[in-house]
N, C-alpha and C positions, 0 to 999 in steps of 0.2 A: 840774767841778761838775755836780752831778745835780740834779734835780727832785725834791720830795720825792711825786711824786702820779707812779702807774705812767705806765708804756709802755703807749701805747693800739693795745690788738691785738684780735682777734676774742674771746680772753680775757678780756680786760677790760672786753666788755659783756654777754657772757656772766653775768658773776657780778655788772656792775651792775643788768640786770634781776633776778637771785636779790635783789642786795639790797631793787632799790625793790617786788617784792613780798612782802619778809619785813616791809618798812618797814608794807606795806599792812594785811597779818593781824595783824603785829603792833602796828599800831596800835590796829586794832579792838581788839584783845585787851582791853586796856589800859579802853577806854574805852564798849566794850558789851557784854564777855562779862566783865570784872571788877566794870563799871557804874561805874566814875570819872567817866565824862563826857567832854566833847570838853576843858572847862577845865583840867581838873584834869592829862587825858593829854598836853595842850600843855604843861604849867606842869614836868611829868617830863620828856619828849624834851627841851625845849627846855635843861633843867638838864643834861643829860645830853650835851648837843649840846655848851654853851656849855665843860666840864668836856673833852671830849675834842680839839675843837679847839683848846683851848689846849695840849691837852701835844702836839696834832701840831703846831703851830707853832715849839714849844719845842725838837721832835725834831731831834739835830742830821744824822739822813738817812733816809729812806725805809725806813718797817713796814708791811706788808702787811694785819698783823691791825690795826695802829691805823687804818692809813687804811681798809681796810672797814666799820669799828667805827663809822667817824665818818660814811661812808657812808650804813651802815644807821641811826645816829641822827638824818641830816638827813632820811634817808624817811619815819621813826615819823612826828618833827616835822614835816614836810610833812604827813602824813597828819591828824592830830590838828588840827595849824594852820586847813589847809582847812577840813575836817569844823567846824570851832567859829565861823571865820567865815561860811559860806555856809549851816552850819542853826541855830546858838546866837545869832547878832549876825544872821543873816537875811538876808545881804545876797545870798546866791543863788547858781547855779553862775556862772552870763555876768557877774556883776558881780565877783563874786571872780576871776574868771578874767582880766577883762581890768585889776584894780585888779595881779593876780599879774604880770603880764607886763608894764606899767609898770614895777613894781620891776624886776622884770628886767633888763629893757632901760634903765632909768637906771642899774642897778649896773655892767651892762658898760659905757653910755659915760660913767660917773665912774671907772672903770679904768682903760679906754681912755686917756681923757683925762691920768693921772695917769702912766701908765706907756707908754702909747704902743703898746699892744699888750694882747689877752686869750688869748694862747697858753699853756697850761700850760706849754710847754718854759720858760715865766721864771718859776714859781711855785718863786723861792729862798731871797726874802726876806719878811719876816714883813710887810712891807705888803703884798706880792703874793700871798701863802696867805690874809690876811684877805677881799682882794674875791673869789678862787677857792672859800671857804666862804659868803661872803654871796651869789657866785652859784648857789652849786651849791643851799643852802638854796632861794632865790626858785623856783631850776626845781624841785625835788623840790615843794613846795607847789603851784606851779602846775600840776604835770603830775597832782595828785591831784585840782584842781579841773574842771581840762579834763575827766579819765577818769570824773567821775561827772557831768560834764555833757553828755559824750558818750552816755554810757551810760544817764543817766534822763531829761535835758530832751529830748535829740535823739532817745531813742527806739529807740535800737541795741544795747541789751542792754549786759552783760557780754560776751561773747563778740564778738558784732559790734563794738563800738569796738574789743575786743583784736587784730582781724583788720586794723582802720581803722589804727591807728597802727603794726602790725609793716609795714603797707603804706607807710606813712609811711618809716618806717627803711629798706627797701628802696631807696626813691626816692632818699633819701639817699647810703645807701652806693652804689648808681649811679654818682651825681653825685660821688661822690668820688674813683671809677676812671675812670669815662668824662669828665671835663667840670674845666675849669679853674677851677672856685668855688674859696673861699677852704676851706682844709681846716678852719684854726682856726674860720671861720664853720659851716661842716657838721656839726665836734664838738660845736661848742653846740646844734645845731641837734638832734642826735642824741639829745643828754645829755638835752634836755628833753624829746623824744618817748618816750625809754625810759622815763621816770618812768609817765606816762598806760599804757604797755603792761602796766607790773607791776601798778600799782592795778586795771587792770582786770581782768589774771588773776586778784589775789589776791580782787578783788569776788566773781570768777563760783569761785573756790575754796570762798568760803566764805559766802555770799546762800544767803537759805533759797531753795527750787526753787519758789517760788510767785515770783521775783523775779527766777526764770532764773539762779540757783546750784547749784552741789553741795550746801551746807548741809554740808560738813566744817567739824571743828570748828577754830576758831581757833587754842586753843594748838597743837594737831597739828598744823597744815599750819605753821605759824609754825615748830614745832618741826623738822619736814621740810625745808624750804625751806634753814634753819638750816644742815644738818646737810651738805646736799646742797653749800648755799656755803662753808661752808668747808671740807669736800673737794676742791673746785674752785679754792682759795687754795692746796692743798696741790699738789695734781698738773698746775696751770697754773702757769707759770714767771711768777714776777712780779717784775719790776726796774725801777726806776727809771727815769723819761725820761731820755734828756740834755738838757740844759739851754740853751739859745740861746747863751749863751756857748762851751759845748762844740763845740757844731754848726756855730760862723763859725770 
């Protein structure tokens, strides 16, 4: 038996950061360069979200375009989600952020709890794909709240948070070769600092230059970003984990 979510290689955060910042421009896109709003571009991702993870649930084994599909729509919907609670409902970057990682962290230990484990190598069965989408949602949304709390409350730009959190991952991947942490604990650990790195690049892509952006345009870089990830789908080898069953 396989996993229906890749083998996590240096590939496969490669082309997660392309996603969580195609998630970023392309949320924006959506919701200030088409002018829908943060409501409206929640209410699309999230329709979008809910329509793809069902049919990867459904899939009876591992698709590369489906699962980066659903990828990139848990980013938009992060993106959009954040964006509508912390400036539309006002509730801020440090309050959505730490209301975002609550969720988090009760989704992983009501997994935990239910399955005894949050290792992707067991995401085989449709109860274990469901908490693996409602975590991976929780961090894509929180990593967008962190990334523009990093970057407008704390004061450190676009550019500076994107240098804070690739330092982050860093640290991480250290600790994963050098030091005996839990690995499954370090992938989450990963999974959610890579969100905040892409919203940031995608910020400092496309922020007018008076806000410390390029001021490229939204649908182009969204379009680029695009084009770049899935050539990256193409010419990176992408297969299946094995599955904890497989592995004992």
């Amino acid at each position: 038996m396989h996993s229906k979510v890749p083998t996590v290689t240096l590939g496969f955060w490669i082309i997660k950061i392309l996603a969580t910042t195609l998630g970023e421009t392309g949320g924006d896109t959506v919701t200030m360069t088409m002018n829908l709003g943060y409501l409206a571009g929640s209410l699309i991702f999230l329709t979008a979200l809910v329509v793809l993870v069902s049919v990867q649930i459904r899939a009876d084994r591992f698709h590369p375009y489906l699962y980066w599909a659903t990828i990139v729509a848990s980013t938009t919907a992060g993106t959009t989600l954040a964006d509508f609670a912390d400036r539309s409902l006002g509730i801020g970057y440090a309050g959505g952020s730490l209301s975002l990682l609550i969720c988090l962290v009760a989704t992983l230990g009501l997994w935990y709890a239910m399955e005894g484990t949050v290792s992707v190598s067991t995401v085989v069965t449709p109860k274990a794909e469901a908490f693996y989408w409602a975590t991976v949602t929780f961090s894509q949304t929180l990593g967008t709240a962190l990334g523009d709390w990093m970057a407008d409350s704390a004061g450190l730009g676009y550019l500076g948070s994107a240098l804070v959190f690739a330092a982050g991952l860093a640290l991480v991947a250290a600790a994963y070769f050098f030091t005996r942490l839990s690995h499954v604990a370090l992938f989450w650990a990963a999974f959610v600092l890579s969100r905040p790195l892409g919203a940031t690049v995608g910020d400092f892509l496309d922020k007018p230059m008076s806000d410390g952006g390029l001021a490229l345009s939204r649908p182009l870089a969204s379009l680029i970003i695009g084009i770049v990830m899935i050539a990256c789908i193409l010419l990176i080898p992408q297969r299946a984990a094995a599955s904890a069953a497989a592995q004992s």
